[in-house]
N, C-alpha and C positions, 0 to 999 in steps of 0.2 A: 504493500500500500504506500510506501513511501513514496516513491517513484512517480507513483498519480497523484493526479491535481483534486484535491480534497474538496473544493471548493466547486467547479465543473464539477464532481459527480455529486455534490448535494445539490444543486442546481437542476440536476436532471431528475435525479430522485424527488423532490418538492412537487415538479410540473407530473410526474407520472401519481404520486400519491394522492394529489392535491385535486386530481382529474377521477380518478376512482371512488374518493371519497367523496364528490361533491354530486358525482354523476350516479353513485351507489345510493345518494339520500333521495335525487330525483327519481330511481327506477322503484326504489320503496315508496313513492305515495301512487303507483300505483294498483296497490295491491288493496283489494276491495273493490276497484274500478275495473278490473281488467275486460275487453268486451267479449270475451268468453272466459270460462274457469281457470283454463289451461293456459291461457294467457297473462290471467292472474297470478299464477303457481311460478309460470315463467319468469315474468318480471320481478318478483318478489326472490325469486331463486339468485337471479343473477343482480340483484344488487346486496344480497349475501356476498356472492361471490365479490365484487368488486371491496366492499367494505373490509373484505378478508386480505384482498390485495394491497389495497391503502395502510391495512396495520402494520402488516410484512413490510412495508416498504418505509413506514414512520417508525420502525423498529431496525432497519439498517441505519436510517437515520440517527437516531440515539448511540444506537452504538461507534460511529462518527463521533460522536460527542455532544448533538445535539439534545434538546429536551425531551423528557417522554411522551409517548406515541398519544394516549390522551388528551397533552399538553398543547402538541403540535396541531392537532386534530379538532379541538373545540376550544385553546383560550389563545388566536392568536387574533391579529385586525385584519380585514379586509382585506387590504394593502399587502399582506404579505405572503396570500396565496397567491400559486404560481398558475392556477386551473385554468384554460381558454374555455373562450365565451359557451364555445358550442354545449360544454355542462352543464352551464348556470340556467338556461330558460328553465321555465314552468315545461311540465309534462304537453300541455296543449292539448291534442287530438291524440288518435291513438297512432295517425300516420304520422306526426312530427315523431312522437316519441321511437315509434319503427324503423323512418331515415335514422333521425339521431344514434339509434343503437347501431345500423347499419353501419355507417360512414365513422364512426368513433370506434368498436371493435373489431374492423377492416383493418383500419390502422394499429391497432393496440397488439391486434395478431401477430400483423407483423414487425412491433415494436418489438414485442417478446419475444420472436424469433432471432431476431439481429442479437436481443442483447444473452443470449443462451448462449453465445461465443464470445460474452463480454471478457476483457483484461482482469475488471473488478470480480472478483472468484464470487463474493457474497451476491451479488446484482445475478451473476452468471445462474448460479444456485435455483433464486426467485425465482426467474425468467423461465428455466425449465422446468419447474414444479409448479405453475401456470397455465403451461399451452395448454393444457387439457380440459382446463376450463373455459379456457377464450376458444378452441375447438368449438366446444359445445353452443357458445354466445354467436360464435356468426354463423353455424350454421344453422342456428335460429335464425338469424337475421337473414342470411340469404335465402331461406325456404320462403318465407313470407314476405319478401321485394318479389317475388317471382312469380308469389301467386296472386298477390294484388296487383301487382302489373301487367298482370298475362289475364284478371278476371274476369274487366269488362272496361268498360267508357271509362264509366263512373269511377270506378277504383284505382285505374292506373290516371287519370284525372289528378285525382287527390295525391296519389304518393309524387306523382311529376311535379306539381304545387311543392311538397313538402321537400324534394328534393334540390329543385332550385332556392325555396327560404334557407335552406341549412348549409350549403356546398359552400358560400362563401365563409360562416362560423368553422365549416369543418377543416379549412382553407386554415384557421389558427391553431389547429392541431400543431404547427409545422413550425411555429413560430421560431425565427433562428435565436438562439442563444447566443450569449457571450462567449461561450465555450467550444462553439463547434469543431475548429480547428484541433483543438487543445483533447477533445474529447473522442474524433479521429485517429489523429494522433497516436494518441497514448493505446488506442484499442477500444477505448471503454464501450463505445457506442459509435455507429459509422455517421453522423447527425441526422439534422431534422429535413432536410433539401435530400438525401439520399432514398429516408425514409417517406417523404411526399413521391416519390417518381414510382414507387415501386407500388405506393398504394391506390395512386394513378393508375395504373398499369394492372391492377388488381379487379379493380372495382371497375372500369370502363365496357369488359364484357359482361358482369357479370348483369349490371345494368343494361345493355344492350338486348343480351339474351330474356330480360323481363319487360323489354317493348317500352323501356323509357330511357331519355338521351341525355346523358353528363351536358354540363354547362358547358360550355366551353371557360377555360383556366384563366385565357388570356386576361379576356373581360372580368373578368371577379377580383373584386378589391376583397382581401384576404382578412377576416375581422380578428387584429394583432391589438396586441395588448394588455391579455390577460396573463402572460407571460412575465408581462413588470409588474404587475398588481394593478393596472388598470380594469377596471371588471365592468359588469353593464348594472343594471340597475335590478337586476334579480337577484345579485350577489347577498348582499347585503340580505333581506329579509330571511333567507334561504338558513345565514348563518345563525344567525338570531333563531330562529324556531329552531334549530339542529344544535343548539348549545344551552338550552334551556333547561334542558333538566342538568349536564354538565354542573352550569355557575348556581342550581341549587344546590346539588349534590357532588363537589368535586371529585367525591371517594365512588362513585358509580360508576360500574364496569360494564363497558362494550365490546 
C-alpha cells in the first residue's frame, strides 16, 4: 500500500460507496409500491444488496484511517458526498426507476469487473465477491428494457421518454476525477473515460435489440458535479429522512 496514492483510492472508494448507498435508500422506498409482487421483492432485494456494498466499501475506508462506516454513512454534510446526480432523484415512475437501474448497474458491472484486477489487493477482494450480485441486478435490468421495449407503442413510449431524461445524469456516472492519471497508473483502476467507452459499447445493443435508440453522446451535456459535492436539490431531503433515526439513536445498527 505504500506505493499507492492513499488519497486517489479514497476518492474512488467515497464516489462508489456514496453511489450505492444513496441509490440502495432510493430502490428501498420502493418496496410496498412495487407494480407487481415480484417487483416489489426485486427492488427491495437489490437495495439490500447495494447497502451491503456501500458498508464493504465505508469499511475499507476506515480501515485507510478514515471514520467508521456508520459515521461516514449518516453524520456527514451534503457537500461531502461524492454520489452523481443520477442517485439522488425521487423513484418517479416505475420506468424512470427501471432506466435508472438499467444504465447505473451496466456501469457498476463493469466497474466491478475492471477493479477485480485492481493493484489495491482489498478493492480487488470486494470487486470479486460482488459480481454475483450485480450479475443478478442487470440481468434484471436487461430482461425488462426488453420486454417493455419490444411490448407495444405505449411501453416502449415511456421507457424511450425515460431513457433520454436519464442518459444525460447517467453521463455523470463518468465524472473524471482528480486522480485518473494517478489511479491508471498505479493499477488501481483503469478511470472513468475508459470505463464510459466500454459501457457505451455495452448498452448500445442491448438497447437496440429492445426497439429503442441511445441519445446520441455528442449532444448531451453530461450532469457533473456531484463528484465535488455539488448535488441537485433531492440530495438534501433524501439525507435528512435517511439519518433520522441515526442522530436519535447514534448507537443503532444497520
Amino acid at each position: 500500500m505504500n506505493e499507492l496514492n492513499k488519497d486517489a483510492i479514497r476518492d474512488l472508494l467515497y464516489r462508489m460507496a456514496d453511489d450505492q448507498l444513496i441509490l440502495g435508500h432510493r430502490n428501498s422506498e420502493w418496496t410496498g409500491l412495487g407494480p407487481i409482487l415480484e417487483e416489489d421483492i426485486a427492488f427491495s432485494s437489490m437495495a439490500q444488496d447495494k447497502l451491503g456494498q456501500s458498508l464493504a466499501l465505508y469499511t475499507l475506508l476506515h480501515d485507510l484511517g478514515d471514520k467508521d462506516p456508520d459515521t461516514l454513512a449518516f453524520n456527514r454534510e451534503e457537500k461531502d458526498f461524492k454520489c452523481c446526480h443520477l442517485v439522488e432523484y425521487p423513484i418517479g415512475g416505475y420506468e424512470f426507476s427501471l432506466m435508472r437501474h438499467f444504465l447505473f448497474d451496466s456501469s457498476e458491472a463493469l466497474r466491478f469487473g475492471m477493479l477485480a484486477g485492481s493493484s489495491f489487493s482489498p478493492l480487488a477482494k470486494i470487486a470479486r465477491k460482488f459480481r454475483g450480485e450485480l450479475r443478478y441486478h442487470t440481468m434484471h435490468a436487461d430482461t425488462w428494457i426488453r420486454q417493455l421495449g419490444g411490448a407495444n407503442e405505449e411501453s416502449r413510449a415511456k421507457i424511450q421518454s425515460s431513457l433520454e431524461f436519464c442518459f444525460p445524469l447517467a453521463l455523470g456516472i463518468f465524472e473524471p476525477s482528480d486522480y485518473e492519471k494517478t489511479l491508471a497508473e498505479q493499477g488501481v483502476f483503469p478511470g472513468e473515460s475508459e470505463l464510459q467507452k466500454e459501457w457505451l459499447a455495452h448498452i448500445e445493443p442491448l438497447l437496440a435489440g429492445s426497439g429503442l435508440s441511445m441519445p446520441d453522446v455528442s449532444s448531451c451535456k453530461p450532469s457533473y458535479g456531484g463528484r465535488k459535492g455539488r448535488h441537485t436539490e433531492h440530495l438534501k431531503p433524501l439525507l435528512d429522512e435517511m439519518t433520522e433515526v441515526y442522530k436519535i439513536d447514534p448507537s443503532a445498527e444497520w
